[in-house]
C-alpha positions as a LaTeX table, in Angstrom:
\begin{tabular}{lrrr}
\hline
Residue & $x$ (\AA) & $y$ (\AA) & $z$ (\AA) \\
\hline
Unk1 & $-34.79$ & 2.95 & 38.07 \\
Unk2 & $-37.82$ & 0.77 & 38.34 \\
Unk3 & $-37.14$ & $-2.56$ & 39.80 \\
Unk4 & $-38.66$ & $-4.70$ & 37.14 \\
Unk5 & $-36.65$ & $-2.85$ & 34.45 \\
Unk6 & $-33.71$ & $-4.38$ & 35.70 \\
Unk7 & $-33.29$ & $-7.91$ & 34.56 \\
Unk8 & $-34.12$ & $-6.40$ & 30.91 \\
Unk9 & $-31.44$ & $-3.46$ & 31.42 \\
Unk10 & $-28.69$ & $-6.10$ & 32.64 \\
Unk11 & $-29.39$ & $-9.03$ & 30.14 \\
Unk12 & $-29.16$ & $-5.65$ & 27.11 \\
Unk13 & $-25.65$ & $-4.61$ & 28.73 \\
Unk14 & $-24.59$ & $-8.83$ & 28.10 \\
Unk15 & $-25.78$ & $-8.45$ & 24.60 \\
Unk16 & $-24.35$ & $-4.99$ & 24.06 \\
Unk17 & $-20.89$ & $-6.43$ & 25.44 \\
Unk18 & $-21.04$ & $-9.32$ & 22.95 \\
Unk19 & $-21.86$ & $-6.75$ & 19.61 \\
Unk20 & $-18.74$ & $-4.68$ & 21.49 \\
Unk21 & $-16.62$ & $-7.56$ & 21.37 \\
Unk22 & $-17.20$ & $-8.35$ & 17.68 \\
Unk23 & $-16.85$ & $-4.76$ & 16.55 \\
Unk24 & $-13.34$ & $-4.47$ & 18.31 \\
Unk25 & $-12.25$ & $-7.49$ & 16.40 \\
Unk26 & $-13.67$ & $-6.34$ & 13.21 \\
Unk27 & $-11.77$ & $-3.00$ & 13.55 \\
Unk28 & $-8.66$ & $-4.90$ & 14.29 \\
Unk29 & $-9.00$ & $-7.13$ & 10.95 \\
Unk30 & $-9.81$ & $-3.52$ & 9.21 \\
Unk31 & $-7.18$ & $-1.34$ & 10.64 \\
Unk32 & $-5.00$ & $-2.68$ & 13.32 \\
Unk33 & $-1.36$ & $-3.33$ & 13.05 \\
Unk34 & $-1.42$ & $-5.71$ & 16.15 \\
Unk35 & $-4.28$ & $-7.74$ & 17.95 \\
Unk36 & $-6.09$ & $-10.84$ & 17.74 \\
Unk37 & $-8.22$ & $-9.83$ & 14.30 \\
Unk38 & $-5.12$ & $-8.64$ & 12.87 \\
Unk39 & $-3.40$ & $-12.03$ & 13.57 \\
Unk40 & $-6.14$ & $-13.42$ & 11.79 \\
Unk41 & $-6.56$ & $-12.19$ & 8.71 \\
Unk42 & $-2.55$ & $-11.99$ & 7.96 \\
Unk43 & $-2.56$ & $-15.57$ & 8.76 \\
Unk44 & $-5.49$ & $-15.86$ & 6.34 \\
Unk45 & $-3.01$ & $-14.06$ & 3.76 \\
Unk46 & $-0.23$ & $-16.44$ & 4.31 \\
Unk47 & $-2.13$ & $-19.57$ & 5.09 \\
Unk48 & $-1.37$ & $-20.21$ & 8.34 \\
Unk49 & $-4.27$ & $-22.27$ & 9.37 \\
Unk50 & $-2.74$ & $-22.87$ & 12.62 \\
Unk51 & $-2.80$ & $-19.69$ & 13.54 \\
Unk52 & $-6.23$ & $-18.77$ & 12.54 \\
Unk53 & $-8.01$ & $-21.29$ & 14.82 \\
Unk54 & $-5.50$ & $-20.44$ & 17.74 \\
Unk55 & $-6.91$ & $-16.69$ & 16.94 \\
Unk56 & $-10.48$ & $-18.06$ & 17.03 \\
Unk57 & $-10.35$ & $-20.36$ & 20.43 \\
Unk58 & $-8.63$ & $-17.53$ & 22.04 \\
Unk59 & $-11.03$ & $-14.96$ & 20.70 \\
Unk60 & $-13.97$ & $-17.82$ & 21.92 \\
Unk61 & $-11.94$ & $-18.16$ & 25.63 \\
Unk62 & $-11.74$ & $-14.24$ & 25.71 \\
Unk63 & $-15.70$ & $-14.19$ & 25.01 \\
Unk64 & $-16.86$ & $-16.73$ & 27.07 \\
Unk65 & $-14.96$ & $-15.41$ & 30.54 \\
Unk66 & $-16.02$ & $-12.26$ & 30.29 \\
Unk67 & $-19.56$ & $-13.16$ & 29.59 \\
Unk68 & $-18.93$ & $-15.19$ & 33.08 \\
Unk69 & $-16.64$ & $-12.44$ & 34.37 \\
Unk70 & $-20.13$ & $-10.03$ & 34.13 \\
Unk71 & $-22.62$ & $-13.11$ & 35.22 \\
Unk72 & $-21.13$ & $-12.90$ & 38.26 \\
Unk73 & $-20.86$ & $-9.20$ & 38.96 \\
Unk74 & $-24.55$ & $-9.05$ & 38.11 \\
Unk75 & $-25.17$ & $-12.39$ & 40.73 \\
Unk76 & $-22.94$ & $-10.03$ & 42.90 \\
Unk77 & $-24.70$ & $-6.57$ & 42.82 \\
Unk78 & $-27.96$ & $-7.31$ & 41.45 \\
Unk79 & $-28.95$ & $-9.61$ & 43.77 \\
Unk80 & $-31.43$ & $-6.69$ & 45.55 \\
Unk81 & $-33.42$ & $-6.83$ & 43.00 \\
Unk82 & $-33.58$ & $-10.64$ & 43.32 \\
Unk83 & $-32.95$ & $-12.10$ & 39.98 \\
Unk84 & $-32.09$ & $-15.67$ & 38.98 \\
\hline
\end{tabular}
């Protein structure tokens, strides 16, 4: 693995994470019987407002720390290749 190549191999794992996170929701809405998309759209269903934006700031919370959760393992064991 070159060196240089790295920074652009890490930040596409953050972005590939993200689409991963999306798609897992996505399949829960299509064809889950449990989980935060599921909890969603049945609330949708039933209009139960409350529950949808609990769903969606969780769903946010969830995103954002492990977004930080990998920020810090690449701070951690990337830092050989000294990036900022």
């Amino acid at each position: 693995m070159t060196p240089a190549a790295v920074a652009y191999i890490l930040t596409g794992m953050r972005i590939a994470m993200g689409n991963a996170f999306v798609t897992i929701v996505t399949a829960e809405m299509i064809a889950a019987q449990a989980g935060l998309g599921y909890l969603i759209l049945v609330s949708k269903n039933f209009g139960g407002t409350d529950l949808i934006f609990l769903g969606m700031i969780v769903l946010g919370i969830l995103g954002l720390l492990t977004d930080r959760l990998f920020v810090a393992a690449i701070a951690r064991y990337a830092r050989r290749y000294h990036l900022q």
